[in-house]
C-alpha positions as CSV (number, residue, x, y, z in Angstrom):
1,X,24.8,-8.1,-40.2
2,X,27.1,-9.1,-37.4
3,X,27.2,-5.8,-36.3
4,X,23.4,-5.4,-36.3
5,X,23.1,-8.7,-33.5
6,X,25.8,-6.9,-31.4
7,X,24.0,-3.7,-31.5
8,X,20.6,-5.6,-30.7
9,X,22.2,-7.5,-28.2
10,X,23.6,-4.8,-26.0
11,X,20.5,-3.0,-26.4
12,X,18.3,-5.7,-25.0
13,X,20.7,-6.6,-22.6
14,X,20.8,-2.7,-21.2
15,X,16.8,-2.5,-21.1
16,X,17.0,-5.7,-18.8
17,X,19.8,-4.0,-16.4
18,X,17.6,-0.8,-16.3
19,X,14.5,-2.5,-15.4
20,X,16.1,-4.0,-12.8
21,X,18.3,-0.9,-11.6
22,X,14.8,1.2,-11.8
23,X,12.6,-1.1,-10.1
24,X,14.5,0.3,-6.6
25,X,13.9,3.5,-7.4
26,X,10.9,5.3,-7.7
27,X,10.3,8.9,-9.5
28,X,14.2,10.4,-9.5
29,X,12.6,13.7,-10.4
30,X,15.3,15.9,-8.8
31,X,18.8,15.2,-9.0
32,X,19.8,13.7,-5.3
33,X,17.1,12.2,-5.0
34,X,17.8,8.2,-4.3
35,X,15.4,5.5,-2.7
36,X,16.6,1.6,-2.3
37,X,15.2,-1.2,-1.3
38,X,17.2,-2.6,1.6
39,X,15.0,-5.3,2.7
40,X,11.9,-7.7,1.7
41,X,10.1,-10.4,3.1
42,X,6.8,-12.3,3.3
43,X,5.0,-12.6,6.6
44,X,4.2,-16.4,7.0
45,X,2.0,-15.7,9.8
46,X,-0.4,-12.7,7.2
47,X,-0.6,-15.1,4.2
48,X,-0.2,-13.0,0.9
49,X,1.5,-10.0,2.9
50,X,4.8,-8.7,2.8
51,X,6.9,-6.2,4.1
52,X,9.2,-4.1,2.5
53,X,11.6,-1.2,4.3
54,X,13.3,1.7,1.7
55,X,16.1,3.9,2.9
56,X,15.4,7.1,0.8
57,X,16.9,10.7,0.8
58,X,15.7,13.4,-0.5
59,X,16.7,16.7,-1.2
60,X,15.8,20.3,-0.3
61,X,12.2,21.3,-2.9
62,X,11.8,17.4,-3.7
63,X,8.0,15.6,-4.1
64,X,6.7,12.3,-5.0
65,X,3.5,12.1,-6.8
66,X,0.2,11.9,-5.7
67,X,-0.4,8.3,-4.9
68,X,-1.9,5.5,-2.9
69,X,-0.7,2.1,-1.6
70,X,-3.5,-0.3,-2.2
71,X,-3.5,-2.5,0.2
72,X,-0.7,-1.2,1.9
73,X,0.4,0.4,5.6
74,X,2.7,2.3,5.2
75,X,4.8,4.0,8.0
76,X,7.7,6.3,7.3
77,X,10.4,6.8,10.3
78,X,12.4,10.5,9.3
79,X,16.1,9.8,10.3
80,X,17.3,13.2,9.4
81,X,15.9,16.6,8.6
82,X,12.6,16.9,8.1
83,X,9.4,16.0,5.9
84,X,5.9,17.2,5.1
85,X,3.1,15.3,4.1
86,X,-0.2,15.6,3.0
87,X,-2.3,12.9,3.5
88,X,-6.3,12.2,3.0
89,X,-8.2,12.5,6.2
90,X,-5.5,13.9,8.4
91,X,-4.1,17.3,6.8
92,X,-0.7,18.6,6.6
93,X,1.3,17.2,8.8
94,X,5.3,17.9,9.7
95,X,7.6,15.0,11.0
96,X,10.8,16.0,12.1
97,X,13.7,13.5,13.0
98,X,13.0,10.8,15.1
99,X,9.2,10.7,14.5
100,X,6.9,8.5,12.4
101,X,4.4,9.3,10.6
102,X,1.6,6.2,9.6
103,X,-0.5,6.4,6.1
104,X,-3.4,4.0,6.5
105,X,-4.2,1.6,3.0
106,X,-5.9,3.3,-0.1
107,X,-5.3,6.6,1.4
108,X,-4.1,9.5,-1.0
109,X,-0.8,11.1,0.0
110,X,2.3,12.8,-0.9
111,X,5.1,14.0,0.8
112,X,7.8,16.6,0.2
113,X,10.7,18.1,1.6
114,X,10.0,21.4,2.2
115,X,13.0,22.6,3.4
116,X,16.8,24.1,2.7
117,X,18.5,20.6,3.9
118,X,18.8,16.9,3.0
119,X,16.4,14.8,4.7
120,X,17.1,10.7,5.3
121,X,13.6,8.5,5.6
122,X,13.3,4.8,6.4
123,X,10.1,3.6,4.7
124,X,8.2,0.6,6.0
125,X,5.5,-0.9,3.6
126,X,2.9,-4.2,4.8
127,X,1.1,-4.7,1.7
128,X,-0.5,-7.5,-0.5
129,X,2.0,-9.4,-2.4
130,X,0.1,-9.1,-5.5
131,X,-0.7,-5.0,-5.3
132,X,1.7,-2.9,-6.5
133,X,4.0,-0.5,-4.2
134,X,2.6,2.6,-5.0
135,X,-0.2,3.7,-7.8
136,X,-0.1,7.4,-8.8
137,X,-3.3,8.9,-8.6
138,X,-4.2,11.6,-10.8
């Protein structure tokens, strides 16, 4: 019986550390892959909006879902390499280190490194504080 508490115990206490550990990261599809949250805030002068900035990298062939941020600018700096996205209304378009490229609210996108080499991103999201990051649309 003892034995049976322990067991619960470290199971309940290891689904608690992994819904904590996976709420920075966001579809590790590919191994390499690693996005954390390195700062949040609310904006007191946008009432109910925060901003939240990612540093992500993510290797050669890797793609996140298509999704939308409801609510939610998002603008993604590339600090090294390269990345292509696809987004609603404005194509396929290529942002190479040291440009930004800006994803408007409740616009459908998806990007993808589509090259041989490790690319770095800083993510900056404005969103609602009571929308959800991202929602995966299918």
């Amino acid at each position: 019986m003892k034995q049976r508490h322990i067991l619960a115990t470290i199971i309940f206490g290891g689904g608690i550390l992994f819904g904590l550990g996976s709420s920075e990261m966001i579809h590790a599809q590919i191994p390499g892959y690693v996005t954390k949250q390195v700062f949040k805030t609310d904006l007191s002068n946008l009432p109910g909006q925060e901003v939240i900035i990612y540093a992500s990298e993510w290797p050669p062939g890797f793609k996140l879902p298509l999704h939308k941020h409801e609510e939610g600018h998002e603008f993604v700096y590339v600090v090294e390499g390269e990345q292509t996205f696809e987004i609603d209304g404005v194509g396929t378009k290529v942002v190479k280190a040291g440009e930004v490229v800006y994803t408007p609210p409740d616009t459908r996108h998806f990007g993808r490194n589509a090259t041989d080499k490790m690319s770095k991103t800083l993510v900056i999201r404005i969103k609602a504080k009571d929308k959800p990051v991202m929602t995966e649309v299918k």
